[in-house]
N, C-alpha and C positions, 0 to 999 in steps of 0.2 A: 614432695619428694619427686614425682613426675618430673616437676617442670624444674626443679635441679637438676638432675640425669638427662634432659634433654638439654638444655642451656649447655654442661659440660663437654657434650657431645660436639654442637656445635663449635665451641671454643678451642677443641680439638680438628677439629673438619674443614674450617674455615676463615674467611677475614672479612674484615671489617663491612659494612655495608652503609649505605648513604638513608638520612634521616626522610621518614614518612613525610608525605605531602603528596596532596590530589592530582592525577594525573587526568591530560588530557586524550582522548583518541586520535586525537590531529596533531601527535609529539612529532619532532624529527624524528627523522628514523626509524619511525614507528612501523610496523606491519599489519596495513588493514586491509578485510577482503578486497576492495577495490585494485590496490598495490598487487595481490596476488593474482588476481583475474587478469590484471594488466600486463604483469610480466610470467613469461612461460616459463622463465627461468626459476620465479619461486619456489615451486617443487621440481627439482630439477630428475627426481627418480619415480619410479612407479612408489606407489607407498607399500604397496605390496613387496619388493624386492626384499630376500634376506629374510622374510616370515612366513615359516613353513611350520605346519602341522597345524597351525591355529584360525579360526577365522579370519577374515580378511576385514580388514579397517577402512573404509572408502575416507576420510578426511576429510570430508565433506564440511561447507560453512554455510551449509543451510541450514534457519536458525530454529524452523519450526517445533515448538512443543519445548525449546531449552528456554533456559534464562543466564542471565549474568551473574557468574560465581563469586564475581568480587560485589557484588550491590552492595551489602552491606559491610564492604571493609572501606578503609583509607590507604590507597597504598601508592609508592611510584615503582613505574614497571624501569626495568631493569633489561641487562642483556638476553637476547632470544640463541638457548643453547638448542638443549635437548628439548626442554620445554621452555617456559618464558620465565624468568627471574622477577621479586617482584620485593621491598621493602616496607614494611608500615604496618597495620593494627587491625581488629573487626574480625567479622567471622567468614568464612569460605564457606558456600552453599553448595549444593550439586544443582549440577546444570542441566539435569532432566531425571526421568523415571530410571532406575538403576537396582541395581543388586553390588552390595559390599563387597569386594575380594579379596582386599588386605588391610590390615590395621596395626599397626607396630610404632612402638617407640625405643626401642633398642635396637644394636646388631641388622641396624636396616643397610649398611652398606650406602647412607646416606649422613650427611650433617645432621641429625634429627630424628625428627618422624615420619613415617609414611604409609597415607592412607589411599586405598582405591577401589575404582566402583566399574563397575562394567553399564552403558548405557543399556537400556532395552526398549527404547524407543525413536521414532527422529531419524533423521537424517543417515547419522553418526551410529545408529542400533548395533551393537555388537561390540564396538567401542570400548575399548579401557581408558578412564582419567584419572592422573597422579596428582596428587596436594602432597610435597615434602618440604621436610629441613622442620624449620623454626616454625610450629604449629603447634596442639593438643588436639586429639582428637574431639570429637563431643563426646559427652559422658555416654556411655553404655552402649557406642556404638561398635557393630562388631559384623566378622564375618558373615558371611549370607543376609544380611539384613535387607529388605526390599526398602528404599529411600526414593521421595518424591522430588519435585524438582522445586528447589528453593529452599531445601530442607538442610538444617545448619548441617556442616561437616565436620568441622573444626576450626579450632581460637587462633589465630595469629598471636605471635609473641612476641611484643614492640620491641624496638631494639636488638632483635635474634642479631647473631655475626654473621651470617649468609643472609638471611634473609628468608624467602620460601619461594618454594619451583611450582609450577603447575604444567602439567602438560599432558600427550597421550601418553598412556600406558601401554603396558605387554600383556598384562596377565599371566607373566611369570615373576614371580617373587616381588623385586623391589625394581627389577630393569622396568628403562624406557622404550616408547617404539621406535625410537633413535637408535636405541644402542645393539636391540634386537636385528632393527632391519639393516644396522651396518653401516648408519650415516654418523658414526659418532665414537672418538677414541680420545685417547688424555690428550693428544697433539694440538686434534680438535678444540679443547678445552684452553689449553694455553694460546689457541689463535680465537680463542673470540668466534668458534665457526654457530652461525645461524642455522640448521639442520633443515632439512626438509619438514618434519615434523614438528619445529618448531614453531617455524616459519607460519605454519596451517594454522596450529594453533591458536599464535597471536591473532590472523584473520578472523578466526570464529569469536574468539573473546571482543574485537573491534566492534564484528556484525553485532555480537550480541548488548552493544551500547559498553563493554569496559575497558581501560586501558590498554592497546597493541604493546609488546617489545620491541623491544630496538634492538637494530643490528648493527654489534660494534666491530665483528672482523672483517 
């Protein structure tokens, strides 16, 4: 029944998406740390701008102490919005030592599901990271939960109509640190915009050996 309620969701949220296969870090288009270090224009805002009252998120794509979230899925990455868009199958891990902050598959204000962790270590310590859309959480995972790094998160759902998002988090409800810090509106959404935050993201996923996004506006 889960994963009916969430399929219909999507079906409702969204369209079609292109069929799974292994992605390479060296795609066209792709966004790997290198690409970002090279251009200053990648993050074109402070990451801080637009988020007040909460800790600060340095962005950072230093890889220490994380792993790669997609290791064990099959996916092709997809456009880089809010976070990076991504198609295919496997399980999503966390990409370091963490505490649970959200876990929903209804009424998420998303195509889907959506689950999030706050890092507590690394780099990135303080950090929110989203898995939504076309997912299952893992079984009896839940709020407050201390989670290590490599530790399943949730099931990818082949063929979902969106697909699934990954990217930074807010730590409020189901927003992203795109939409928070003000780099990201529905306009945004129908031009294909690559976000600052998103942008980071894809880097850090590259550094960390998995698939960059692509930037299609």
């Amino acid at each position: 029944m889960l994963l009916v309620a969430i399929i219909a969701g999507g079906l409702a949220g969204g369209g079609a998406r292109n069929s799974p296969a292994p992605a390479r870090a060296d795609a066209p288009g792709a966004v790997t740390a290198a690409s970002v270090a090279a251009s200053p224009r990648a993050i074109s805002a402070s990451p801080h701008d637009g988020v007040r009252g909460r800790s600060r998120c340095p962005l950072s794509t230093v890889t220490g102490g994380y792993v790669n979230p997609l290791a064990n899925a099959v996916v092709k990455p997809e456009r880089i919005d809010q976070g990076i868009d991504y198609a295919g199958s496997g399980t999503l891990v966390a990409i370091g030592s963490a505490r649970v902050t959200h876990v929903a598959t209804s009424n998420t204000g998303w195509p889907g599901a959506f689950v999030e962790y706050q890092l507590l270590g690394g780099a990135d310590a303080g950090c929110y990271v989203f898995y939504a859309e076309g997912l299952i959480p893992a079984n009896g995972l839940r709020v407050g939960e201390a989670i290590s790094a490599g530790q399943p998160i949730a099931t990818i759902i082949p063929s979902y109509p969106t697909g699934i998002e990954i990217g930074w988090g807010a730590g409020r409800g189901t927003k992203t640190y795109a939409n928070v810090a003000g780099w990201w509106s529905a306009a945004d959404d129908e031009a294909d915009i690559a976000t600052a935050a998103g942008r980071n993201f894809s880097a850090l996923i590259a550094a960390l050996g998995g698939p960059p996004g692509k930037v299609e506006g």
